[in-house]
Every structure is written in C-alpha cells, then in structure tokens.
N, CA, C and O atoms as a MOPAC input file, in Angstrom:
PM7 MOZYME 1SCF
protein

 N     13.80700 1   -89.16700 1    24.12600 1
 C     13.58100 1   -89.99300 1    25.29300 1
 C     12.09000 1   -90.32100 1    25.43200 1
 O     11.76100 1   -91.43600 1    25.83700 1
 N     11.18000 1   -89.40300 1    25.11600 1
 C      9.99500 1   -89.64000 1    24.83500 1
 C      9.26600 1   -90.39500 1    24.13500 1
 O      8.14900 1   -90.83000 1    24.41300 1
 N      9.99100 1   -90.58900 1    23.06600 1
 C      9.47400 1   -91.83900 1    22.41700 1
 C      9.82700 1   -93.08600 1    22.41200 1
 O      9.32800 1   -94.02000 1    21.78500 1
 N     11.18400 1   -93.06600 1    23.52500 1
 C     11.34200 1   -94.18300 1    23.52400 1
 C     10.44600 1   -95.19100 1    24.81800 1
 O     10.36200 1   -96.41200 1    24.95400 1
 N      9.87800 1   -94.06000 1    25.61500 1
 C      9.19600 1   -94.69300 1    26.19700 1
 C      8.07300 1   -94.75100 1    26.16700 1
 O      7.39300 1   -95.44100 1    26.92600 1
 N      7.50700 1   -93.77300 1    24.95600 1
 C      5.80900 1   -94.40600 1    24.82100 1
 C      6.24400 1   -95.50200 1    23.81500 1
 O      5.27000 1   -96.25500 1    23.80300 1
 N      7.07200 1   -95.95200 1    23.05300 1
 C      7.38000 1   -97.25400 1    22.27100 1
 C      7.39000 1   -98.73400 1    23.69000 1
 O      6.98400 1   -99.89000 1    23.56800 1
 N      8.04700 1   -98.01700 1    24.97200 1
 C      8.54600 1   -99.27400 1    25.36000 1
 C      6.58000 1   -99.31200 1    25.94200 1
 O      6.04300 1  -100.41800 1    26.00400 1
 N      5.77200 1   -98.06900 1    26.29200 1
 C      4.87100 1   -98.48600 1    26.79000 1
 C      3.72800 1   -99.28900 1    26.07300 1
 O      2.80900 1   -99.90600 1    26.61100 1
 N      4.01000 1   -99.13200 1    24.67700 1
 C      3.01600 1   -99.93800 1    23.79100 1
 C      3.37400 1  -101.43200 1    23.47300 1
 O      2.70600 1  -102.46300 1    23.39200 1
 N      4.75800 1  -101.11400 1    23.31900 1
 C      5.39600 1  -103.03800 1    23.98300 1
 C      4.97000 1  -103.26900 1    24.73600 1
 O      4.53600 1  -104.41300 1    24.60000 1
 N      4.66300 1  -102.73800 1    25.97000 1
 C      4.43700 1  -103.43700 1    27.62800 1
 C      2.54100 1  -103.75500 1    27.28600 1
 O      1.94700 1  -104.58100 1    27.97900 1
 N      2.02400 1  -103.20400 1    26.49200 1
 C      0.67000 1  -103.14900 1    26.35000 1
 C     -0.10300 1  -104.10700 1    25.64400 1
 O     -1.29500 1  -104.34800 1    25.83900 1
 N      0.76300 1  -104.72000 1    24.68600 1
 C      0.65600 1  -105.56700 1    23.61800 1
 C      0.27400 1  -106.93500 1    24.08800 1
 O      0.86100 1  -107.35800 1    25.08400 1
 N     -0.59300 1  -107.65900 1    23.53300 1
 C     -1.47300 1  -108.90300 1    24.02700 1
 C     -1.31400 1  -110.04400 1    22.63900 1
 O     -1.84700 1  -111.15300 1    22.67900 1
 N     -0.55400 1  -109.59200 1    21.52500 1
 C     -0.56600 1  -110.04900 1    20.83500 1
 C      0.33500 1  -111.32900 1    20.21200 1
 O      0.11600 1  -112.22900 1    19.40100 1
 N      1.59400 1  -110.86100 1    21.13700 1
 C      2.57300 1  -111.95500 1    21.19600 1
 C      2.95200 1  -113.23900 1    22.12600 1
 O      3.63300 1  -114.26500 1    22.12000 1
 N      1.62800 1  -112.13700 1    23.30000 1
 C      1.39500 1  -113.52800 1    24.78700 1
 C      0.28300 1  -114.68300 1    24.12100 1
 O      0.36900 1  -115.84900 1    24.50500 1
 N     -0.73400 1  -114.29700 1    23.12900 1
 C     -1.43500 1  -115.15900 1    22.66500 1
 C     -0.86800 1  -116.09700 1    22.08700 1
 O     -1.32400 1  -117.24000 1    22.05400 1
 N      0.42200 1  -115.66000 1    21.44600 1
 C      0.98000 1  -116.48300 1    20.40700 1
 C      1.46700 1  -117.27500 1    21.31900 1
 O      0.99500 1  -118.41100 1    21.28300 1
 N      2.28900 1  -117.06200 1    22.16600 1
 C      3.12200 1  -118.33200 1    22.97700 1
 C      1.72500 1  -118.94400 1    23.74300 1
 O      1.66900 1  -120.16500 1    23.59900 1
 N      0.62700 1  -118.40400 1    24.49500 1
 C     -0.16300 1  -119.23300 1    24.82400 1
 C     -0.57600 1  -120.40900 1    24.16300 1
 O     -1.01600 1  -121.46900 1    24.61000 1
 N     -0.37800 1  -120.06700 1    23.15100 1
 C     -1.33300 1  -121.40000 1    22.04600 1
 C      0.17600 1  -122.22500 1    21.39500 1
 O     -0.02800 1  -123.40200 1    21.09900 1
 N      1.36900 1  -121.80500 1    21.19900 1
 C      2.72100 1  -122.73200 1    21.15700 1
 C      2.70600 1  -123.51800 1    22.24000 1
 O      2.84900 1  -124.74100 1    22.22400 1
 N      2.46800 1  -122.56800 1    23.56400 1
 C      2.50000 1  -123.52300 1    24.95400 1
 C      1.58500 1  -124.57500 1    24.70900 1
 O      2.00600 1  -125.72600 1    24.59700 1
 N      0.15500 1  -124.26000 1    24.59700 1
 C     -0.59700 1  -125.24500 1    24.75700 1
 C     -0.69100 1  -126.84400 1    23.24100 1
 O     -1.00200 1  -128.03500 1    23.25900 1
 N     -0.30700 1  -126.04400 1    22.39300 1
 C      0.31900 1  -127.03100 1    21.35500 1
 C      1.09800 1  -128.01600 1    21.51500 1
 O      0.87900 1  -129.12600 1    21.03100 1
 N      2.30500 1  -127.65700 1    22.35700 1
 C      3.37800 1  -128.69800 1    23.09400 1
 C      2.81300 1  -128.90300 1    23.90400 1
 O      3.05500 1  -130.10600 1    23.81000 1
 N      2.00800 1  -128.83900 1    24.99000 1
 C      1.56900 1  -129.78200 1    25.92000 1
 C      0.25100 1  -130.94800 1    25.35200 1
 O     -0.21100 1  -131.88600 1    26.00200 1
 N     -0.08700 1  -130.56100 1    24.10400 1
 C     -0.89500 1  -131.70000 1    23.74500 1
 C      0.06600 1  -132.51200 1    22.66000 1
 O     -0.38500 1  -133.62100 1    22.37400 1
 N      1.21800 1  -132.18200 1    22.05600 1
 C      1.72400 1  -133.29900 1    21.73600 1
 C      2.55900 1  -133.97800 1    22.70600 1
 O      2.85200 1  -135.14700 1    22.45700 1
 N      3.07700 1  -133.33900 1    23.97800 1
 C      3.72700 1  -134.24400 1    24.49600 1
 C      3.02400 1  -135.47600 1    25.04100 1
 O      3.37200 1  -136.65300 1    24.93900 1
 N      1.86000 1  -134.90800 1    25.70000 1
 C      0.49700 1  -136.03100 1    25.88000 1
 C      0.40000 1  -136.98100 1    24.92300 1
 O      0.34800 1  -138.18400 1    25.17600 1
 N      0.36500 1  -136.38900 1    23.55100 1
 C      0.13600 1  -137.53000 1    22.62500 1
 C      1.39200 1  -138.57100 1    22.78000 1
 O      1.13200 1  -139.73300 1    22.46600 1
 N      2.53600 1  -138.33100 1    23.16400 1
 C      3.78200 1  -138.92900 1    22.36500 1
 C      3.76500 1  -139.92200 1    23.74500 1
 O      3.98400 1  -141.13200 1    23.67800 1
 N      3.46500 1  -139.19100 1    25.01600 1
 C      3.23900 1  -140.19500 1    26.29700 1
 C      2.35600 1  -140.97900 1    26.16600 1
 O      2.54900 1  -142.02700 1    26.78200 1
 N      1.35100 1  -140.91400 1    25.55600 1
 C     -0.40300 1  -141.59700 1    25.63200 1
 C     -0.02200 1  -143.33500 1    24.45200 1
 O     -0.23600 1  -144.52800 1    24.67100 1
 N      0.66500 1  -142.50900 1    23.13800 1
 C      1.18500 1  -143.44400 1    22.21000 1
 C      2.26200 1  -144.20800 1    22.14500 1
 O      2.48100 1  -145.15000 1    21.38300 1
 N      3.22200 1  -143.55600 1    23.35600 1
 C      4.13800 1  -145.04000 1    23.65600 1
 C      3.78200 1  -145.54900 1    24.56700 1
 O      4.19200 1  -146.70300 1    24.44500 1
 N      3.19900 1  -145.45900 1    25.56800 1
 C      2.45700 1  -146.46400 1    26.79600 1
 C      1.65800 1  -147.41300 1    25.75100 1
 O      1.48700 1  -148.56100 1    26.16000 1
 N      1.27800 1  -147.19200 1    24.80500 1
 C     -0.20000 1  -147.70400 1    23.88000 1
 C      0.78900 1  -148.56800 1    22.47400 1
 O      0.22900 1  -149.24000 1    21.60800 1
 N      2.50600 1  -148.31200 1    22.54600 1
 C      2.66900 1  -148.64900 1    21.00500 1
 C      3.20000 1  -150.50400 1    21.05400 1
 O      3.52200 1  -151.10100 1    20.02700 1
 N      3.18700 1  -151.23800 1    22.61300 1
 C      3.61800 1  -152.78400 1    22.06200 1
 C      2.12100 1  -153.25400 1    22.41100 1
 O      2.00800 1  -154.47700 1    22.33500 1
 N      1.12600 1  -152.68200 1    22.71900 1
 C     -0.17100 1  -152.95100 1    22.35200 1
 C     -0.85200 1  -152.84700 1    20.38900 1
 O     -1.20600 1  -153.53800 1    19.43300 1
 N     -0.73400 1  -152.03500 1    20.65900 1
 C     -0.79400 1  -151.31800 1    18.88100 1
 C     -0.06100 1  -152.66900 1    18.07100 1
 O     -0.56500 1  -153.34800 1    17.17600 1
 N      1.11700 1  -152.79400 1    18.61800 1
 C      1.88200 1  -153.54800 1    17.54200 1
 C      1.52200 1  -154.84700 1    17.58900 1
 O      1.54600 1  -155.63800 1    16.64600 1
 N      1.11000 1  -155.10300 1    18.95500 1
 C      0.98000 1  -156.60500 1    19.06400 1
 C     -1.12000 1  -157.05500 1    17.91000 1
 O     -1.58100 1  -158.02300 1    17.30500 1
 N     -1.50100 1  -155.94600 1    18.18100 1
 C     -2.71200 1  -155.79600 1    17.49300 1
 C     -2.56800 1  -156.05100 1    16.22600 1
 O     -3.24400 1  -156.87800 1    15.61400 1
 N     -1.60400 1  -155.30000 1    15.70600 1
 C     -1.35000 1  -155.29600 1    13.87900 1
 C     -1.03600 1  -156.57200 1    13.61100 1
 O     -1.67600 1  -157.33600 1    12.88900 1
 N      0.14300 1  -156.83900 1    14.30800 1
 C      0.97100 1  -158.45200 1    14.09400 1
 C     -0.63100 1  -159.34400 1    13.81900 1
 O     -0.90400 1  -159.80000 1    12.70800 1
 N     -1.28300 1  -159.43600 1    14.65100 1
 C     -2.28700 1  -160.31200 1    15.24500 1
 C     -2.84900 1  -159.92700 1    13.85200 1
 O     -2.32000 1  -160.58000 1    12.95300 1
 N     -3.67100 1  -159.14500 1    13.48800 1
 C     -4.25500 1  -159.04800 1    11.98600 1
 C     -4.21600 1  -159.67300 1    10.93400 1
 O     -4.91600 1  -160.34500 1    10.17700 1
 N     -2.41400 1  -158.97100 1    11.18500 1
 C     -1.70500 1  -159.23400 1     9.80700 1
 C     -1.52900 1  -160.77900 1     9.52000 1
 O     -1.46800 1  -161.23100 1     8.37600 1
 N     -1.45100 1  -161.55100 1    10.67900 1
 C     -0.97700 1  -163.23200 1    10.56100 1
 C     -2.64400 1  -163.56700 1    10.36200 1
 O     -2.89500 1  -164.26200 1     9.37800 1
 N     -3.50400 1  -163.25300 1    10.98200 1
 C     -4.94900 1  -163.37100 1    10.45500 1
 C     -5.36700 1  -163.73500 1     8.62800 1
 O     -6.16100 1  -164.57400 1     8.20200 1
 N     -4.52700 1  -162.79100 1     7.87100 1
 C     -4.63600 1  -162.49000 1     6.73600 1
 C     -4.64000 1  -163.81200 1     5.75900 1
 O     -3.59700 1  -164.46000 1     5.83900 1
 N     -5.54900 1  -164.28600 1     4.92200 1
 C     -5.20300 1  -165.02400 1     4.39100 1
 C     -4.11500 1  -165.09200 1     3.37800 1
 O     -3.11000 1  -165.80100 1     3.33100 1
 N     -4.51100 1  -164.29700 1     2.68700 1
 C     -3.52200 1  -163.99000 1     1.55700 1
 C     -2.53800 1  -163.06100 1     1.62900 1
 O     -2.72300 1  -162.46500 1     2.69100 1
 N     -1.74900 1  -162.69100 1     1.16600 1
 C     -0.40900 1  -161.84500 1     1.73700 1
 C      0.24100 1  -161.93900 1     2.71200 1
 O     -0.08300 1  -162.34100 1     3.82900 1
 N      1.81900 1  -161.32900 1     2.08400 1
 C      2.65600 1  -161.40700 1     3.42300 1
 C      2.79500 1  -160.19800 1     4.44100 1
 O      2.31000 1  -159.08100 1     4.25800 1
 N      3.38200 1  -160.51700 1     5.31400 1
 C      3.10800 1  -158.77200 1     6.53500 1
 C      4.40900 1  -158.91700 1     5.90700 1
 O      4.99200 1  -159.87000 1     5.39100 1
 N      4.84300 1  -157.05400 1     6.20200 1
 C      5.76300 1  -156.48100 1     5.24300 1
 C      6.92100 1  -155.95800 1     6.66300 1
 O      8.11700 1  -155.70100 1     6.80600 1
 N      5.60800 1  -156.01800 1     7.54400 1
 C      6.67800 1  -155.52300 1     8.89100 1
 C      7.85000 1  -156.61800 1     9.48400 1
 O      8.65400 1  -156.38700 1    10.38700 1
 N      7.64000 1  -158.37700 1     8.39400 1
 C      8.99300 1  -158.93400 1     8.95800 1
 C      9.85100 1  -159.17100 1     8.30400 1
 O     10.89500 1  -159.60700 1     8.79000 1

C-alpha cells in the first residue's frame, strides 16, 4: 500500500507531462489562428494570383 502511494505521489508531482500538453495546447491555438487568419485572407490571395497570373506574358495559368 505504500508504494502505491508514494508512486501515486510522484505522479501527482510530475511537471513533465503538463509541459507537454501546454505546448500541444498552445500549438493548436496558433494553427487554428492561422487557418482563421488564411481563410478570411484566401479570395483575396486568390484574386491576387489570378491578377498575376493573367499579367503574364507568356504562359498559361494552370489554375483554369
């Protein structure tokens, strides 16, 4: 019984697995940002490329 609770007390002590989800957490909150930031931003983007691409003298755009 004793060891099972200095085991559960070194689990309870451990800082090593809250770091890990801290930085998963904060990983997903900067791609979800990205994925919000880049579709508010993607019929801008596209309308930009189009605009280029018909710019181009030579070649065809591949995106039609």
């Amino acid at each position: 019984m004793l060891t099972y609770l200095v085991t559960l007390y070194k689990l309870w002590r451990d800082d090593e697995a809250a770091t890990a989800v801290e930085y998963g957490l904060v990983i997903g909150l900067i791609a979800v940002a990205l994925i919000v930031i880049l579709g508010s931003l993607g019929d801008g983007l596209e309308n930009l490329f189009r605009d280029a691409c018909d710019q181009v003298v030579e070649g065809g755009c591949s995106s039609e």
